[in-house]
C-alpha positions in Angstrom: 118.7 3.1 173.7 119.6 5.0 170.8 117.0 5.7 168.4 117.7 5.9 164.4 115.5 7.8 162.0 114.2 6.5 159.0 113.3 9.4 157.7 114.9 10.8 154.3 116.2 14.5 154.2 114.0 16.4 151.9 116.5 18.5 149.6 114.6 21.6 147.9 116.0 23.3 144.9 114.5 26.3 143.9 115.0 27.1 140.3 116.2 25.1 136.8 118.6 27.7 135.4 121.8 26.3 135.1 122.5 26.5 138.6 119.6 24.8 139.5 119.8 22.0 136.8 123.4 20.6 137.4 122.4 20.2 141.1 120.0 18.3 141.1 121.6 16.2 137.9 124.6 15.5 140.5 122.4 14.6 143.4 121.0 12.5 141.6 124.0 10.7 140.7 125.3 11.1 143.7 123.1 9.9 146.4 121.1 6.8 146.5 117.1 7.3 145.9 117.4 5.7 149.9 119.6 8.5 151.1 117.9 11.5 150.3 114.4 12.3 148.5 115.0 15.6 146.3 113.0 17.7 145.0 112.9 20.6 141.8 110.6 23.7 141.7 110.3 25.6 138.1 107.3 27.8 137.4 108.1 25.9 133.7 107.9 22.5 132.7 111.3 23.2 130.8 115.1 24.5 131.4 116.3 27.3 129.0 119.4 28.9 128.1 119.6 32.3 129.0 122.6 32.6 127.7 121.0 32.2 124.1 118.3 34.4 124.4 119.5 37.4 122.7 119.7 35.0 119.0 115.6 34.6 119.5 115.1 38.2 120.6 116.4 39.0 117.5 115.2 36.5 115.6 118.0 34.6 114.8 117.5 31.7 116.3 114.4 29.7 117.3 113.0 30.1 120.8 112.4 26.1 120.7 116.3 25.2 120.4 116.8 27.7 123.4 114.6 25.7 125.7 114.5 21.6 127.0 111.6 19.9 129.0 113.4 19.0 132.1 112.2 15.3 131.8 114.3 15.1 128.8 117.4 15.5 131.0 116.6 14.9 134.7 115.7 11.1 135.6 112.2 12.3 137.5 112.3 8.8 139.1 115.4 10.0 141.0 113.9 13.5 141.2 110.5 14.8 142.1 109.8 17.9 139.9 107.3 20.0 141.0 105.9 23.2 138.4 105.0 26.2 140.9 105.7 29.5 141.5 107.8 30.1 144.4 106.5 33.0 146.9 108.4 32.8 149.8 111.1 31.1 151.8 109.8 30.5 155.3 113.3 29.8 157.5 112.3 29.6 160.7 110.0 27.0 159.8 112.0 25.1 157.0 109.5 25.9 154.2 108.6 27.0 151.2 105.6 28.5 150.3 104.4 28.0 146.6 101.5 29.7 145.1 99.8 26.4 145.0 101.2 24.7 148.7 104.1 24.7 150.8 107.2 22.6 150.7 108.9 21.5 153.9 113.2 21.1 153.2 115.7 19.7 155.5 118.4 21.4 152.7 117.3 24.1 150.4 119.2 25.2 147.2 118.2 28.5 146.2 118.9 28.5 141.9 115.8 31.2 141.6 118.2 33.2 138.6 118.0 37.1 137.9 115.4 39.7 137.5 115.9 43.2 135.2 117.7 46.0 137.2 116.1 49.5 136.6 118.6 51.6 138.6 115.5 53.2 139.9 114.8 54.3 136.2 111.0 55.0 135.7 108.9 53.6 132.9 111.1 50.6 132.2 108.7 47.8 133.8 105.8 49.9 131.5 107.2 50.7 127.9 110.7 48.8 127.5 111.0 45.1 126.9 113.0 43.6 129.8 112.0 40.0 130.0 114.8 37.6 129.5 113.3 34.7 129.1 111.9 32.6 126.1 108.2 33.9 126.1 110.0 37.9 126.3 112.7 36.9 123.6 109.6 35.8 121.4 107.5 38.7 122.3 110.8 41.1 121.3 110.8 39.2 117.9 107.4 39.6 116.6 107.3 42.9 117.6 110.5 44.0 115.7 109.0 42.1 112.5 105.7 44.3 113.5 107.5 47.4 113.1 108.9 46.6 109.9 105.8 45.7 108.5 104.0 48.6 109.7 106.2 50.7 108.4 104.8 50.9 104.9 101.5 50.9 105.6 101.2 53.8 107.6 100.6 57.2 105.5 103.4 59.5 107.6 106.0 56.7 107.9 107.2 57.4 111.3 111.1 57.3 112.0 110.6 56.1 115.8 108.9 53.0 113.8 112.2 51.9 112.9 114.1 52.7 115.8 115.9 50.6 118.0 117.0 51.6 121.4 119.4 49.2 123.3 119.5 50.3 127.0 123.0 48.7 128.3 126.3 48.0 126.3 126.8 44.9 128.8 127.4 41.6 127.1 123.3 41.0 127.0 123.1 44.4 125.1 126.2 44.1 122.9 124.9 40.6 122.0 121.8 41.4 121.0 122.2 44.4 118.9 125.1 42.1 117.2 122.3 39.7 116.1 120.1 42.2 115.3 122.5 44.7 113.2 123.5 41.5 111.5 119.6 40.3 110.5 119.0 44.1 109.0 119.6 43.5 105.7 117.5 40.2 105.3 114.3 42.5 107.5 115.1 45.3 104.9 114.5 43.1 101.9 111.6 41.2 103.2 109.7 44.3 104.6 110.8 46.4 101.9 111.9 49.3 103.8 115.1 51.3 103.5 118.3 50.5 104.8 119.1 54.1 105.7 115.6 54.7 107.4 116.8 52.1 110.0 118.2 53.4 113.6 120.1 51.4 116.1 121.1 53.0 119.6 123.0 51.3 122.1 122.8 53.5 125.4 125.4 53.0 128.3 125.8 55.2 131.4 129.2 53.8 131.9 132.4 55.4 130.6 132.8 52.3 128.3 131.1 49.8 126.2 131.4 45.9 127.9 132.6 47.5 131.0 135.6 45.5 132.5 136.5 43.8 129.3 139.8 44.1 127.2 140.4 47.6 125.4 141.2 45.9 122.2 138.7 43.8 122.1 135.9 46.5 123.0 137.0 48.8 120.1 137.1 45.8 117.6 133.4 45.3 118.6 132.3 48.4 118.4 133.9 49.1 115.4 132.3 46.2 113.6 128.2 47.1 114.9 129.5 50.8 113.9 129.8 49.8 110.9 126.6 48.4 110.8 124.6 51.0 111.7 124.8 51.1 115.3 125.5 54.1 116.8 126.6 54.1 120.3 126.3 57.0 123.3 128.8 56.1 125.6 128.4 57.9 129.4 124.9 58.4 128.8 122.2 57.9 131.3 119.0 57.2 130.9 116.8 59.2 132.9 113.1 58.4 132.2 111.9 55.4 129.7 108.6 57.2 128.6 105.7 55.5 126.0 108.1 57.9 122.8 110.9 57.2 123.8 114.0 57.4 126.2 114.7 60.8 128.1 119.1 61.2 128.6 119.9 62.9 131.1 121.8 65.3 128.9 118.2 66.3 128.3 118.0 64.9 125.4 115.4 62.7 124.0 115.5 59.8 121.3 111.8 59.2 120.0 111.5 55.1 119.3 108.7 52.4 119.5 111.5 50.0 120.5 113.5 50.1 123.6 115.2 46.8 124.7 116.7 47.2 128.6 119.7 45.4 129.1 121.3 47.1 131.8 121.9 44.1 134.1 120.3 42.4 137.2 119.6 41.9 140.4 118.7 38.5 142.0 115.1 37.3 142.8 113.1 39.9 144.9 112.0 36.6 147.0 115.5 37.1 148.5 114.3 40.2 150.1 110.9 39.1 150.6 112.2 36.0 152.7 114.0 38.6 154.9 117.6 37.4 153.9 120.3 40.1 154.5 120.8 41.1 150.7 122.1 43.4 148.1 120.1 44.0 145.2 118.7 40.6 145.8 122.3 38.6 146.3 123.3 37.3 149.3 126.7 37.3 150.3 127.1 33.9 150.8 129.6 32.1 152.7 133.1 30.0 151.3 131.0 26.7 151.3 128.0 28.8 149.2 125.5 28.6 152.2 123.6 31.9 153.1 125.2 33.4 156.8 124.0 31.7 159.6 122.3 29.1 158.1 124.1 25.7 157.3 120.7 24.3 155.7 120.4 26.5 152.7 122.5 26.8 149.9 122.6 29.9 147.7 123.8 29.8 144.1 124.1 31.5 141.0 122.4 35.0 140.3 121.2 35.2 143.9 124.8 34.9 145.4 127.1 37.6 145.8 130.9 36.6 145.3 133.9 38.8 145.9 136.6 38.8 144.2 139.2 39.7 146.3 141.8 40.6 143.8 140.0 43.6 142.7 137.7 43.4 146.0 134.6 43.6 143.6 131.7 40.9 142.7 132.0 38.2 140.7 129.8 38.9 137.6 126.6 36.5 138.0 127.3 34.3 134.9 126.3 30.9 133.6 129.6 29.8 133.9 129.9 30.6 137.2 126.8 29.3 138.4 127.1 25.9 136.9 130.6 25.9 139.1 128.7 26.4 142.2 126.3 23.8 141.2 129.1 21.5 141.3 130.7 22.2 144.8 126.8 22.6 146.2 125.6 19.6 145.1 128.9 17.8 146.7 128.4 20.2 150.2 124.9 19.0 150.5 125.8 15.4 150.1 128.6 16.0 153.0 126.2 17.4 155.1 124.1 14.2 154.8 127.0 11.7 154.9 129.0 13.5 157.8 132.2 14.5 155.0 133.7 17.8 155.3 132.3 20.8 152.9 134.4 22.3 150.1 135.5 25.9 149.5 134.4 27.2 146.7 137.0 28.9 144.2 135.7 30.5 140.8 138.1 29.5 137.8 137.1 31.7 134.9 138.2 29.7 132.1 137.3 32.2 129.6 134.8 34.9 128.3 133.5 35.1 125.2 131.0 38.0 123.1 129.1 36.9 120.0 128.5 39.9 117.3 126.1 38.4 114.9 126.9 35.5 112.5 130.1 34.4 112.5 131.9 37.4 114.7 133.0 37.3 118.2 135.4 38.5 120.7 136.8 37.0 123.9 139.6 36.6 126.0 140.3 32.6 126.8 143.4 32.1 128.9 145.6 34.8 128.4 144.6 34.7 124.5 142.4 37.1 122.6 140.5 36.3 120.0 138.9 38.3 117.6 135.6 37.0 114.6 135.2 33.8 113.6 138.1 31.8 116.1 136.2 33.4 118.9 132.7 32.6 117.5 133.9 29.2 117.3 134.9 29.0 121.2 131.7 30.8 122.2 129.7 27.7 120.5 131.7 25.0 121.9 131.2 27.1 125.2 127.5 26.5 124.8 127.9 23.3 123.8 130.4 22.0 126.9 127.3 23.2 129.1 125.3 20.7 127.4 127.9 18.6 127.7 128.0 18.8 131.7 124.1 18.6 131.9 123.9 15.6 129.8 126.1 14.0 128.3 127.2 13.8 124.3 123.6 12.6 123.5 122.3 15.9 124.7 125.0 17.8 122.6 124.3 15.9 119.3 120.8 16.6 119.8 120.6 20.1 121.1 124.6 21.6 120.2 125.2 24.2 117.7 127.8 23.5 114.8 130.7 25.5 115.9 132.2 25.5 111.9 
């Protein structure tokens, strides 16, 4: 006689970034609380948008309208949302292990976002901010506004007070020192201080600014922050972040207080830790988005590595991209529960878009450029679409930004 289990698969998603959040808000919808029992693991009780982080950093922006609780968008009677620190992913024995108890998963999603890469720089971890998340965006903040106000109030009215040092002319860096270089003026009237005793250095070790992005566009956004106050040094690697400053490997040495890493990233280090086969903590997952040689866990966002095999290089780990896979995940794991066949998964980059500061931009949607405030618009109504997809018009009128 054949015997039928009752029991539900136990999905596991590891992480609300935006990967993590539109999986389980399709799960939801798409299998019945009978079907499956799903769970979410964030070490915080809310979602936030990384992509925003750089207007807080600079304090353009509140960190509050950067972040959501999750019960605000997931239904957690349709989801079981559980805040822990993940510290390892146990395979062989389907489980995770939290910092407060384990988790056993018939399915894992693994969503667990990006970490700072040093490129084996020293003294980043210790004296540069590289914390992209809402508590390090705040902690950049008030210690910009510090430096200001210290400023005066210290006898020898030290340049490196009011230096800024952007390590990284990748889209983080660029948008950060575009909100910055665009607050100046209001910081310089409130604190009293100089316009001209202000520096702003964006360092890159690349050949270029925004690495891989359209000519034009780079120079009209460099051009802009140029003009300022930014000053950029282009093929310039860093080769020591020290408690004064930044050491070039010209020899060189820029003395600042402030030194913002934005360099890039690699995926979680519980990728290695959990003994996955990785590269600078992404796997190289397979067509379907599962991790080699295991058809129970799915890999998405910043800890999957893509190729893209017109230019055989990785996909860059975006938020567009990860919401994507979240999409064709969530669908794959509900086919592996109902018996349907599992989907090949196919980035379509519909666009990619730069903020400078207020009401400047560049990006490239389609085959079109745009250039200030037609690209600024896009870039909102990008931000706003993702609200869009994670819940609906309500959450967009709510939490949106006014793209005019």
């Amino acid at each position: 006689m054949e015997v039928i289990s009752l029991k539900k698969p136990n999905i596991v998603i590891l992480g609300a970034g935006y990967g993590g959040m539109i999986t389980a808000s399709r799960l939801t919808k798409q299998l019945g609380h009978n079907e499956a029992s799903i769970t979410l693991v964030n070490k915080h009780d809310y979602h936030y948008q990384t992509t925003w982080l750089h207007e807080p950093a600079a304090g353009t922006l509140s960190p509050e309208r950067t972040r959501m609780p999750i019960n605000s968008v997931l239904d957690l009677n349709k989801i079981k949302f559980v805040k822990d620190i993940v510290v390892e992913i146990k395979r062989d024995e389907k489980k995770v292990v939290l910092e407060n108890g384990e988790l056993e998963y018939d399915y894992l999603v693994v969503g667990l976002g990006a970490e700072a890469e040093t490129f084996g720089v020293p003294g980043v971890f210790e004296h540069a901010f590289s914390k992209w998340t809402v508590n390090g965006a705040r902690e950049v903040k008030e210690h910009i506004e510090y430096m200001f106000a210290k400023y005066n109030n210290t006898p020898e009215k030290k340049d490196e007070l009011l230096t800024f040092i952007v390590a990284g002319a990748g889209f983080t860096g660029i948008e950060f020192i575009g909100e910055l270089s665009h607050r100046l003026p209001e910081l310089c009237a409130r604190y009293d201080v100089p316009r001209e005793k202000v520096k702003m250095y964006v360092i890159e070790a690349a050949p270029t600014a925004l690495p891989g992005f359209d000519p034009e566009l780079v120079e009209y956004a460099m051009n802009l922050l140029e003009s300022r106050g930014v000053e950029f040094k282009i093929n310039c690697p860093i080769k020591e972040v020290t408690e004064s400053g930044v050491l070039l490997a010209s020899g060189d040495e820029i003395k600042a207080e402030t030194i913002v890493w934005a360099t890039g990233v690699r995926g979680s280090s519980i990728i290695e830790k959990s003994g996955f086969e990785a590269m600078r903590g992404r796997i190289k997952v397979d067509p379907d988005l599962r991790a080699p040689g295991h058809e129970d866990i799915f890999i998405i966002g910043d800890c999957a590595l893509l190729i893209n095999e017109e230019i055989n290089r990785p996909y860059p780990p975006t938020a567009q991209i990860a919401m994507q896979m979240a999409e064709v995940c969530a669908n794959n794991v509900k086919a592996l529960i109902k018996n349907e066949s599992l989907k090949t998964f196919k980035p379509d980059i519909k666009g990619t878009v730069a903020s400078l500061g207020g009401k400047e931009a560049i990006g490239v949607v389609g085959a079109r450029k745009l250039f200030g405030s037609s690209a600024n618009f896009m870039k909102k109504m990008i931000d706003n679409r993702y609200l869009f997809l994670l819940g609906g018009p309500g959450l967009v009128l709510k939490r949106g930004k006014n793209p005019l």
